[in-house]
C-alpha positions as CSV (number, residue, x, y, z in Angstrom):
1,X,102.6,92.9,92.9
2,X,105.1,91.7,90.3
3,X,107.6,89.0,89.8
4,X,111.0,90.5,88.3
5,X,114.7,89.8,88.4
6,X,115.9,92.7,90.3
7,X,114.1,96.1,91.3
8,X,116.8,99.3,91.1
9,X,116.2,102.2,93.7
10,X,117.2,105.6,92.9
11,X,119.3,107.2,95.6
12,X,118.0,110.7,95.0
13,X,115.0,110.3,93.7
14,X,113.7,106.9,95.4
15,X,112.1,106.0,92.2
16,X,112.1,101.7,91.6
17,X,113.1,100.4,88.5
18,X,111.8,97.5,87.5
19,X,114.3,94.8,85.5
20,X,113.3,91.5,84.0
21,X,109.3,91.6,84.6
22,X,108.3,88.0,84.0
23,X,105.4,85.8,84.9
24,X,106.1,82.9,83.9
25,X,108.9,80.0,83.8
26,X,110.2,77.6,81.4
27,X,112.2,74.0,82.7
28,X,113.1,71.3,80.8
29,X,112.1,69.1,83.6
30,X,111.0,68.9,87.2
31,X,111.1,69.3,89.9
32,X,113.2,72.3,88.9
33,X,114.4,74.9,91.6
34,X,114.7,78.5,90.4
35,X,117.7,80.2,92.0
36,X,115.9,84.2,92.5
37,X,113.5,86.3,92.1
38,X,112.4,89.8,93.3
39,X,108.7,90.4,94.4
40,X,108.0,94.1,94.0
41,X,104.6,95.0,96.0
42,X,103.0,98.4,96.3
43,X,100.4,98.4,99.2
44,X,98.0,101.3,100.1
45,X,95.3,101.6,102.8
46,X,97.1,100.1,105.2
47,X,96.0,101.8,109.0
48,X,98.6,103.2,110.9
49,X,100.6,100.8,113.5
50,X,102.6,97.4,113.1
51,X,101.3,94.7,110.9
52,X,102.3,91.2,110.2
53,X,102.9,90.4,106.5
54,X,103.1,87.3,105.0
55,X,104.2,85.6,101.4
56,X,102.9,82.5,100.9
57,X,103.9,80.1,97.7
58,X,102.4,77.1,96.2
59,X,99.5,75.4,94.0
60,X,96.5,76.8,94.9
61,X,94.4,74.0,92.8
62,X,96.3,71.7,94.8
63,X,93.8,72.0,98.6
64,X,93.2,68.3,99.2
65,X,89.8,67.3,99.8
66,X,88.0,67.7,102.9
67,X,87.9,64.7,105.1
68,X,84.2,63.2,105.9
69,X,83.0,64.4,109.3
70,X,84.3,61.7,112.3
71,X,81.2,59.8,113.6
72,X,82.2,60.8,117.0
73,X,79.3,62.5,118.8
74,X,80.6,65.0,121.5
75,X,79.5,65.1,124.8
76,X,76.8,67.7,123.6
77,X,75.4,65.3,121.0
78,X,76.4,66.7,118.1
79,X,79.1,66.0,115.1
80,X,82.1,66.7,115.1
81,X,82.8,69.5,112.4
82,X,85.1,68.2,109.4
83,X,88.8,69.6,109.6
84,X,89.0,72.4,106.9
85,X,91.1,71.2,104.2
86,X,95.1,71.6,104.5
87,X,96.4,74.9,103.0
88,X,98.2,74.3,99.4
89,X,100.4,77.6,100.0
90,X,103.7,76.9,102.1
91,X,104.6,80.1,104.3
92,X,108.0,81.2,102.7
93,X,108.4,85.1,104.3
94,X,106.5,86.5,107.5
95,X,108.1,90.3,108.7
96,X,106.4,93.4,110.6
97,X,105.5,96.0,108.3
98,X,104.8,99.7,109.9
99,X,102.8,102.1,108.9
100,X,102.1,106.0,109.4
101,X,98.9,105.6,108.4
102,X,96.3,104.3,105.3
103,X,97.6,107.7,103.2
104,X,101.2,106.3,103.2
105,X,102.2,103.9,100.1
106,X,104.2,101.5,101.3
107,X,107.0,100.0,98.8
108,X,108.0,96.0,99.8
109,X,110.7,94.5,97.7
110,X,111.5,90.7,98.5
111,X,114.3,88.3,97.5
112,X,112.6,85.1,97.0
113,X,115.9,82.5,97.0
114,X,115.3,78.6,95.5
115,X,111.7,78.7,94.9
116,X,111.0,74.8,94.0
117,X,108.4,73.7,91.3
118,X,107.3,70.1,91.6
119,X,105.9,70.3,88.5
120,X,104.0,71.7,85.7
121,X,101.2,74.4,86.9
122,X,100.2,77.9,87.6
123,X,101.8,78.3,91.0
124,X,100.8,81.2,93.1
125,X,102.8,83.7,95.4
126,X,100.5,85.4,98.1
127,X,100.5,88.4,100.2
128,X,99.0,88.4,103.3
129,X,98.7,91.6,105.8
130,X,97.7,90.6,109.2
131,X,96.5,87.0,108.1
132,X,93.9,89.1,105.3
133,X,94.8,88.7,101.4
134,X,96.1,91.4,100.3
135,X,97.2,90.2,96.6
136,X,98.5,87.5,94.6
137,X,100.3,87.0,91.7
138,X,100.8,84.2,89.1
139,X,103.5,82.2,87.7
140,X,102.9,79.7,85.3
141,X,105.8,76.9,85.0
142,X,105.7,74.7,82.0
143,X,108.2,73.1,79.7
């Protein structure tokens, strides 16, 4: 996966060029929006059929803490199991992705459009196939 300004396909030869590669952001102040970027991902092994794909974007270090379990006994006499932590990563992208089968490489290009950085922090853009990571990449936004 890589973060970019724009990816350039060949019309003959269906070779991607890549323009801008970055991986990380500069603002004078926040929260600062950034208007676009292109997320280029290569993926492999991926079985043949229709598969739900995913980007996710946030602060990872940002989970909240787990509550403490509720005192609440259930009818069976036991606790009630804490609520897992919310997730940091806000769903930005879900599409069907199809494949011929786990020899094909399949080539993913996403605009990502006003991408919003509360603040300062290595944020995180994630790729999930059928609710699995699949990859991630980094941006870190500073001043």
């Amino acid at each position: 996966m890589l973060t970019c300004d724009e990816v350039l396909i060949d019309g003959k030869t269906g070779k991607h060029s890549i323009i801008g590669h970055f991986s990380s952001i500069k603002a004078a102040g926040f929260p600062v929006t950034h208007p676009s970027l292109t997320l280029f991902v290569g993926l492999t092994d991926i079985p043949a059929g229709d598969h739900e794909l995913e980007i996710k974007f946030g602060l990872p270090s940002a989970a909240a803490v787990a509550p403490a379990p509720k005192k609440n006994k259930s009818f069976w006499g036991s606790q009630t199991p804490p609520a897992p932590p919310p997730d940091p990563m806000k769903s930005i992208l879900k599409e069907t992705l199809t494949s011929r089968g786990s020899d094909q490489r399949i080539y993913f290009l996403a605009e990502l459009r006003e991408l919003t950085f509360d603040r300062e922090g290595d944020y995180q853009i994630a790729l999930l196939v059928d609710k699995a990571a699949a990859g991630s990449v980094d941006l870190s936004v500073g001043k």
